[in-house]
C-alpha positions as CSV (number, residue, x, y, z in Angstrom):
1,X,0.0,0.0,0.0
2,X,1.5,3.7,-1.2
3,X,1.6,6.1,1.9
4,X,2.5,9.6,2.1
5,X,5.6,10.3,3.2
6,X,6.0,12.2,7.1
7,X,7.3,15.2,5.2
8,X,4.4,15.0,3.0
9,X,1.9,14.4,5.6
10,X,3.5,17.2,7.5
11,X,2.5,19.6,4.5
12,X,-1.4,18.6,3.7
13,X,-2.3,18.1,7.4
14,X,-4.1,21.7,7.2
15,X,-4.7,23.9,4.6
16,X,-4.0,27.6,5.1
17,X,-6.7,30.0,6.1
18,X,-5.4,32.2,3.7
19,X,-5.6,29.9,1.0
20,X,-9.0,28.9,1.7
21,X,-10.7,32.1,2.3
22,X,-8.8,33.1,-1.1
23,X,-10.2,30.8,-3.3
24,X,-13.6,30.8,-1.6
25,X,-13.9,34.7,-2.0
26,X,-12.6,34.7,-5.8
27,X,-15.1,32.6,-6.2
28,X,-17.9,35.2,-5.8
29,X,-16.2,38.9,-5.9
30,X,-18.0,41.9,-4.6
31,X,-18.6,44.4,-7.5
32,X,-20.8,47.8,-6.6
33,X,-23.1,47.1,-9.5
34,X,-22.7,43.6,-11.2
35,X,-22.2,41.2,-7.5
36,X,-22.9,44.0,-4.7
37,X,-23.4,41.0,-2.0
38,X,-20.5,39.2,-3.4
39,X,-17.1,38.7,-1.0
40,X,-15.0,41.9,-0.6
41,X,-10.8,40.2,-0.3
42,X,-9.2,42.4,2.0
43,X,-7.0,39.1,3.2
44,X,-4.9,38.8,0.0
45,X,-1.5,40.4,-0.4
46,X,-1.8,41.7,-4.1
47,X,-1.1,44.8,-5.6
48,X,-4.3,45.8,-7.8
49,X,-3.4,49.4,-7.7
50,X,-1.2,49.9,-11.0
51,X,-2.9,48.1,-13.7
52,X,-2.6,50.6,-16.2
53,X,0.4,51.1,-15.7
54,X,2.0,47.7,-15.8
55,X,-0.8,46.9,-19.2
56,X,0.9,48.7,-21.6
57,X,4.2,47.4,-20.6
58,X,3.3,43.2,-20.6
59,X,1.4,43.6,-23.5
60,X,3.7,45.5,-26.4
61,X,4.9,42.1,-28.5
62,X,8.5,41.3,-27.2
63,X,11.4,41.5,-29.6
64,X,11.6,37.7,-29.1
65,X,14.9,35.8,-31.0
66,X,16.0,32.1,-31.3
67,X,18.0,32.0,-28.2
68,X,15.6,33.4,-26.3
69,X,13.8,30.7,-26.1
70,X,16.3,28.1,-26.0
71,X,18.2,26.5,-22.7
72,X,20.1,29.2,-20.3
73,X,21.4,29.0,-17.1
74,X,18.7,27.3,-15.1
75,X,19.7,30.3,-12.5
76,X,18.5,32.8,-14.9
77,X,19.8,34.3,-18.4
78,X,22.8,36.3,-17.8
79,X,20.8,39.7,-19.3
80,X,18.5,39.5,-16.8
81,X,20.5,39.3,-14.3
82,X,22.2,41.8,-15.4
83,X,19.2,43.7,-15.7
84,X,18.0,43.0,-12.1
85,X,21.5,43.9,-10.3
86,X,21.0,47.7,-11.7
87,X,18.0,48.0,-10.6
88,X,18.5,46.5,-7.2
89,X,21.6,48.9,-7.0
90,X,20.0,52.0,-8.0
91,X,17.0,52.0,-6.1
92,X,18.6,50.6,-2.8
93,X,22.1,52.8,-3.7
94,X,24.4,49.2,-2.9
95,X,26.5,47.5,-5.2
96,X,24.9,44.7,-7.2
97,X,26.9,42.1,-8.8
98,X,24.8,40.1,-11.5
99,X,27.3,37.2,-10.6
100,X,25.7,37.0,-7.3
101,X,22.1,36.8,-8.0
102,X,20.1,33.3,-8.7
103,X,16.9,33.5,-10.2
104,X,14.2,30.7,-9.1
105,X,10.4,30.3,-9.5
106,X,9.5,33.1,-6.3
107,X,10.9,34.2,-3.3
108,X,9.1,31.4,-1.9
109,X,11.8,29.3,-3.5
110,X,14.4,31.3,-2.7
111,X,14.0,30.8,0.9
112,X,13.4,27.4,0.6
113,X,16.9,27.3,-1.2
114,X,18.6,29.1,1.2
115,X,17.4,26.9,4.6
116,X,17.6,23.6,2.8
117,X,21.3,25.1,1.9
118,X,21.9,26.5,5.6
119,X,19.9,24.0,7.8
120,X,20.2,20.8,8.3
121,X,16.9,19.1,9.4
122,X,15.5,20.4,13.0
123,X,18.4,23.0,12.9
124,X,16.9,26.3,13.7
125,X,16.2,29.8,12.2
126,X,15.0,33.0,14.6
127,X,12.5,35.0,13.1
128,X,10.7,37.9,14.8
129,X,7.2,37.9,15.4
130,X,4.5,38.3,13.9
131,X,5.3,37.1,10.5
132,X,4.4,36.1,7.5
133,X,2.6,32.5,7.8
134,X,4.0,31.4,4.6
135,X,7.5,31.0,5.8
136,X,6.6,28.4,7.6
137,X,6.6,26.2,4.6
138,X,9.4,28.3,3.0
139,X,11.6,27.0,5.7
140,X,10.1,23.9,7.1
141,X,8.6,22.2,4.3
142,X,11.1,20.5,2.2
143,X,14.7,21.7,4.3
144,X,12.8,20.9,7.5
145,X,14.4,23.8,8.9
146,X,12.8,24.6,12.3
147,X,11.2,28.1,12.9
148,X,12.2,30.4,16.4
149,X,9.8,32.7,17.0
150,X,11.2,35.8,18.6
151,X,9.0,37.6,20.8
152,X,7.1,41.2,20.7
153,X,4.9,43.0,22.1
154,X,1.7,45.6,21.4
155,X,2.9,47.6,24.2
156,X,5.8,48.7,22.2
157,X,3.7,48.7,18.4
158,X,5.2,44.8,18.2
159,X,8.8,46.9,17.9
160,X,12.0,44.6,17.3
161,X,14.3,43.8,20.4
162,X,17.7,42.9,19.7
163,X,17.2,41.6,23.8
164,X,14.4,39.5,22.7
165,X,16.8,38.3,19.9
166,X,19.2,37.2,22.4
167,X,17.0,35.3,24.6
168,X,15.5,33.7,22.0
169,X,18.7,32.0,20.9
170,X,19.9,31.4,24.2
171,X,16.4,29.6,25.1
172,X,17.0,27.5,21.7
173,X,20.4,26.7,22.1
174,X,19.5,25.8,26.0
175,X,16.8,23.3,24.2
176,X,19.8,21.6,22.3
177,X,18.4,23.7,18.4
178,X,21.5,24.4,16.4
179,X,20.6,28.0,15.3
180,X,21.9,29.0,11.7
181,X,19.9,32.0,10.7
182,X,18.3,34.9,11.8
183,X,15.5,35.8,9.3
184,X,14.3,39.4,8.8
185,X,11.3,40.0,6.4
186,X,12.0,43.8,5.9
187,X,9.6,45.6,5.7
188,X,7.8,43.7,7.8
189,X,4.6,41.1,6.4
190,X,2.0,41.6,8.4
191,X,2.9,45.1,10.2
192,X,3.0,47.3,6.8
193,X,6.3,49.1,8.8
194,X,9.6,49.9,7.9
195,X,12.2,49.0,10.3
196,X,14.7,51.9,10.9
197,X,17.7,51.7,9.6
198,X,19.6,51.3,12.9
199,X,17.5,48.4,13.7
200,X,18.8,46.4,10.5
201,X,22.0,47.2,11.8
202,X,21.4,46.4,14.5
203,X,20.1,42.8,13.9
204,X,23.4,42.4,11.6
205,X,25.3,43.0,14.2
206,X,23.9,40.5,16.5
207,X,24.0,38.0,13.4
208,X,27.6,38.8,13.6
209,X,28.0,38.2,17.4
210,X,26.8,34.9,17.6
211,X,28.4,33.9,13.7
212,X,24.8,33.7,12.3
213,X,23.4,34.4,8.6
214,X,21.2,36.6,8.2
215,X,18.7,35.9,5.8
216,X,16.7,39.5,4.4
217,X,13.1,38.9,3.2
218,X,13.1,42.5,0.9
219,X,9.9,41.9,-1.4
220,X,8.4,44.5,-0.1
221,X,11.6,47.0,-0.6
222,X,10.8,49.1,-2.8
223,X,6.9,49.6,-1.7
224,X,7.9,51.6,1.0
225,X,5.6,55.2,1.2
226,X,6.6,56.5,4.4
227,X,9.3,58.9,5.8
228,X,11.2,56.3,7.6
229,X,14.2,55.6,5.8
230,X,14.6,51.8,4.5
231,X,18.3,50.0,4.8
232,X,18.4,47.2,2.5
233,X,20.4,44.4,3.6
234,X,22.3,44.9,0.4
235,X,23.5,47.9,1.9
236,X,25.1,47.0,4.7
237,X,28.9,48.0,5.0
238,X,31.3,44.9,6.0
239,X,32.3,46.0,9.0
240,X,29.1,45.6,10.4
241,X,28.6,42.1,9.1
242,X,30.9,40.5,6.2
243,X,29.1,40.1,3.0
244,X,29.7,35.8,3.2
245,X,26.8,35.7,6.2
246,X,24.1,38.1,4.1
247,X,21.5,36.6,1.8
248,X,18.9,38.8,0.4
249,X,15.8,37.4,-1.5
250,X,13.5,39.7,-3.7
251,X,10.6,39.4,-6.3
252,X,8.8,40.7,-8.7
253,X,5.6,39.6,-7.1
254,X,4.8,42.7,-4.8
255,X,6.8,45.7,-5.9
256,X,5.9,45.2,-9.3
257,X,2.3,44.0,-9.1
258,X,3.2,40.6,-11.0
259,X,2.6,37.9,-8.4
260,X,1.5,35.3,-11.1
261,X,4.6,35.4,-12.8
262,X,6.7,33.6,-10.0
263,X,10.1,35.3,-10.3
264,X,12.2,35.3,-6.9
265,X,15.8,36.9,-7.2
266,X,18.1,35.4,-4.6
267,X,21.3,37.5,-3.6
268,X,24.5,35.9,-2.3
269,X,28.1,36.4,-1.9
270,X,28.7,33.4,-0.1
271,X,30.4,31.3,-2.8
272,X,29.4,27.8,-1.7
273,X,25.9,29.0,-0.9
274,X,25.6,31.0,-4.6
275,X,26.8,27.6,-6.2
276,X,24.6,25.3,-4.4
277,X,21.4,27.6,-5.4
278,X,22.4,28.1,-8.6
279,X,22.2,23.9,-8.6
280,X,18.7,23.7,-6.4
281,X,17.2,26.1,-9.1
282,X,17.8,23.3,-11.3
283,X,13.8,22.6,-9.7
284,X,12.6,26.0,-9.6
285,X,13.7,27.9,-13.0
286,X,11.8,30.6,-14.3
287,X,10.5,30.5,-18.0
288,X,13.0,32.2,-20.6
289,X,9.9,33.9,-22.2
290,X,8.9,35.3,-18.6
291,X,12.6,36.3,-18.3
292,X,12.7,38.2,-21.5
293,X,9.6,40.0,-20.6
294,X,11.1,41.1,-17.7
295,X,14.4,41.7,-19.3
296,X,12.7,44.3,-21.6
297,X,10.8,46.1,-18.7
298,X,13.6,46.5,-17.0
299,X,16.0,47.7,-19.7
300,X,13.9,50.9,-19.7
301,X,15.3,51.9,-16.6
302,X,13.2,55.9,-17.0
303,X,10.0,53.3,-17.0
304,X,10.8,51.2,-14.0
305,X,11.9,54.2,-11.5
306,X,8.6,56.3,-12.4
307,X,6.7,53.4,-12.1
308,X,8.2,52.6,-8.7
309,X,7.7,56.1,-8.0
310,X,4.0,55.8,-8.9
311,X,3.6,52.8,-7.0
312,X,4.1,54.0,-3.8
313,X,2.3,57.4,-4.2
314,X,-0.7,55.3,-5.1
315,X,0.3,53.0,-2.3
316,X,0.6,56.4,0.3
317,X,-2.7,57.7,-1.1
318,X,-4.5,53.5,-0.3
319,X,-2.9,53.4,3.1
320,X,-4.5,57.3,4.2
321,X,-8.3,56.5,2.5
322,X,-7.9,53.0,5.0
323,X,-6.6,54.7,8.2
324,X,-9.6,57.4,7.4
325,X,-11.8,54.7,7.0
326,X,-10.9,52.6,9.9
327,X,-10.7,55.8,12.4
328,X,-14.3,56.4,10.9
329,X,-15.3,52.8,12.2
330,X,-13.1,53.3,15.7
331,X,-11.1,50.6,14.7
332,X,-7.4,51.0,15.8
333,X,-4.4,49.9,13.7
334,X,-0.8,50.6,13.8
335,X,0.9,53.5,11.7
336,X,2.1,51.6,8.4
337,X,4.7,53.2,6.0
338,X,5.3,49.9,3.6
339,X,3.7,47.2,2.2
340,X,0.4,46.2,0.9
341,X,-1.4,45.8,4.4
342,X,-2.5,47.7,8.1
343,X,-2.1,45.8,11.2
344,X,-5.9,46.6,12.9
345,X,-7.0,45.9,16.4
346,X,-10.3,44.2,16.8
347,X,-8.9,43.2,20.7
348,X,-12.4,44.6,22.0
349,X,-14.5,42.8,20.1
350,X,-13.4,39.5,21.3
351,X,-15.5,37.5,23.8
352,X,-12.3,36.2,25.7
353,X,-8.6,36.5,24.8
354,X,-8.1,33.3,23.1
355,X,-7.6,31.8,19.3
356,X,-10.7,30.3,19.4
357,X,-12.6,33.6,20.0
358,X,-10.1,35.1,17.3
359,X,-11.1,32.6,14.8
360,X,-14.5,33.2,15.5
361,X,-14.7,36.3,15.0
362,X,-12.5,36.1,11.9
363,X,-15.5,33.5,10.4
364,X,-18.2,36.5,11.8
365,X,-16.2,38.8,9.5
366,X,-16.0,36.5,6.6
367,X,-19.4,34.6,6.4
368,X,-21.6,37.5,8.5
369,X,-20.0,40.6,6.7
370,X,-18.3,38.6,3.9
371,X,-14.9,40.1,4.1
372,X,-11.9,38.5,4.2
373,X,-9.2,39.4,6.3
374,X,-6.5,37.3,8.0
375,X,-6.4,36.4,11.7
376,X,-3.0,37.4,13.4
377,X,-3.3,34.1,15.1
378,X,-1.6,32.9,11.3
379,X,0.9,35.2,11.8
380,X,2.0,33.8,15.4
381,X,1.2,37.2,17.4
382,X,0.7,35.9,20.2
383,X,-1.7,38.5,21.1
384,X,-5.5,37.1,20.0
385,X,-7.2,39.9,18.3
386,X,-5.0,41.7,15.8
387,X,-6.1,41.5,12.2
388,X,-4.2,42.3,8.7
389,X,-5.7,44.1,6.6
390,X,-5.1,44.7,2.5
391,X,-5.6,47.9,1.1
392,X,-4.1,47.7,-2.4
393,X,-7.2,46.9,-3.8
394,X,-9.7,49.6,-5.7
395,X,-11.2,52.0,-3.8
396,X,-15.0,51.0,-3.8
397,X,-13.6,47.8,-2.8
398,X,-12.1,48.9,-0.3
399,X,-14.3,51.4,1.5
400,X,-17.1,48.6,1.3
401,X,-14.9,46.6,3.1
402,X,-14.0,48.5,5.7
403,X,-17.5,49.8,5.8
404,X,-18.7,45.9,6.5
405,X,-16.2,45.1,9.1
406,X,-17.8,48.0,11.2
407,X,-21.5,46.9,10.8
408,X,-20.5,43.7,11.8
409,X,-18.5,44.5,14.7
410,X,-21.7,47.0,15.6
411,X,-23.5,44.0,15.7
412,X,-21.4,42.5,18.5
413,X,-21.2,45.3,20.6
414,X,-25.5,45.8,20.1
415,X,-25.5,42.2,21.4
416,X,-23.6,42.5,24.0
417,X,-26.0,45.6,25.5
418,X,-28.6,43.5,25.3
């Protein structure tokens, strides 16, 4: 008799909340006139915002050739990666080798190349909370590398500790967990927050204390809209940590609005690292017709700045119609200056502080006011009650949303005068 493999069973034992609430949403979309009862998907991080900008662009006819669609390196052709270190320079003002850059089927794959190339199974990688639930298979599912949560707190807007940092290694290490990695998904999946620049340092430094990588999460680097100033891991000077220990992975997924593409750009100086994920994308290559497309929007570099540009004044303008919005609905939420999200605060609305009456409530939301948002319980805060939010979707959308998830949560509170 055929039987799943323990890794395998490990991976279908529960699907995502996310997933499901995805699928089962997209399944019957809220539209103002055409589906006005239909589900309004506030819980998916896509960028719907720039359309018209990236339309033009994918759909001129590319100057395709014979090689182009021929075998290349399986790590991606050698004028895209070419392409992709300018830009990476220019926008994050570090220098950008095309040598040093692997190109794999998403950032998703890029992290799973860098822990199965770190980690041995069980060995263990710090990772601050609350973050992104999909790194949990990043890491775990295939390398069986073993996420650390590293503590935070609402008291302090979730901020990152480097003491926190600390005792979370020393509580691993006490628990016999080799640690190889400290992972930092900057900026931060599900805050919507830039981390100062002295925090990245900051981190790097510990990495550098305790002879750890550090493994930079950037796909949200160039969707930053706020005044805090972003430090890309690329950035930082030796001295602070030495190049060999820093592994950066971006995408083309969020900053450029092209999620169902699948491009993930992993960044290494590490020479024995480089080389192994150059043979591991040997499973995860992207399409050369994918790569020329991206090759050509790229190579007009005037296009790609003022459409990064664009992106996060539309982003900015998103980000102050929801904080209006919420404030209009008295629901709290942290300050966010990147990303595609807001952190909210539906702590009051809770019947007790537990999961269960955080799921609960997330299923009130979804099947009483049919919107779909994402529990932080997924994200391991460990704080029931904190919700994030997308707002990169159109603005109708959006203020319906928003406008739902205050009638419903009036509906509690009415319930609970009575």
């Amino acid at each position: 008799m055929t039987e799943l493999s323990t890794r395998a069973k490990r991976l279908v034992a529960e699907p995502s909340p996310l997933v499901t609430a995805h699928f089962e949403a997209a399944a019957d979309t809220y539209h103002p006139v055409d589906n006005p009862t239909g589900y309004v998907n506030l819980g998916t991080a896509e960028n719907h915002l720039v359309w018209d900008l990236l339309e033009p662009v994918v759909r001129t006819p590319r100057p395709l050739v014979a090689s182009d669609v021929n075998y290349h390196h399986l790590y991606g052709m050698i004028a895209l990666r070419t392409a992709v270190a300018d830009f990476l320079g220019r926008v994050h003002g570090a220098s950008v080798s095309a040598d040093d850059l692997v190109m794999v089927s998403g950032a998703s794959a890029a992290l799973d190349i860098l822990a199965y190339a770190l980690c041995e199974p069980g060995d263990g990688i710090l990772l601050p909370t609350p973050y992104y639930n999909g790194l949990e298979v990043d890491f775990g599912g295939r390398a069986a590398a073993r996420i650390i949560p590293v503590a935070s707190s609402s008291e302090d807007g979730f901020a990152l500790r480097v003491d926190a940092l600390e005792t979370a290694l020393r509580d691993a290490r006490r628990d016999g967990v080799r640690v190889r990695a400290v992972a930092l998904v900057s900026p931060n999946n599900p805050l919507g927050q830039t981390y100062l620049p002295e925090t990245v340092t900051s981190v790097a430094e510990f990495a550098g204390r305790h002879g750890l990588a550090l493994i930079a999460d950037e796909i949200y680097g160039c969707s930053v809209f706020g005044d805090t100033g972003f430090r890309s891991a690329l950035a930082l000077p030796a001295e602070v940590l030495s190049p060999n220990q820093v592994h950066t992975v971006w995408g083309f997924a969020k900053d450029f609005a092209l999620s169902g593409l699948k491009v993930g750009v992993l960044h290494t100086r590490h020479p024995e690292i480089r080389a192994a994920a150059q043979e591991l994308a040997y499973m995860t290559p992207v399409s050369t017709d994918t790569q020329v497309l991206l090759r050509e929007l790229l190579s007009d570099q005037a296009w790609a700045d003022s459409f990064v540009k664009e992106n996060r004044h539309r982003l900015a303008d998103s980000y102050d119609v929801t904080s209006a919005a919420l404030r209009g609905e008295a629901i709290p939420h942290l300050r966010a200056d990147a990303g595609l999200f807001v952190w909210i605060d539906l702590r009051r609305w809770l019947g007790k502080p537990t999961v269960d009456a955080e799921h609960a409530l997330w299923r009130k939301i979804f099947d009483q006011g049919r919107v779909s948002i994402s529990p932080g319980s997924i994200f391991q805060c460990a704080e029931p009650g904190w919700f994030r939010l997308c707002h990169s979707v159109d603005e109708p959308s959006l203020r319906e949303g928003i406008a739902r998830i205050g009638t419903t949560l009036r509906s509690i509170s009415d319930r609970e005068h009575h």
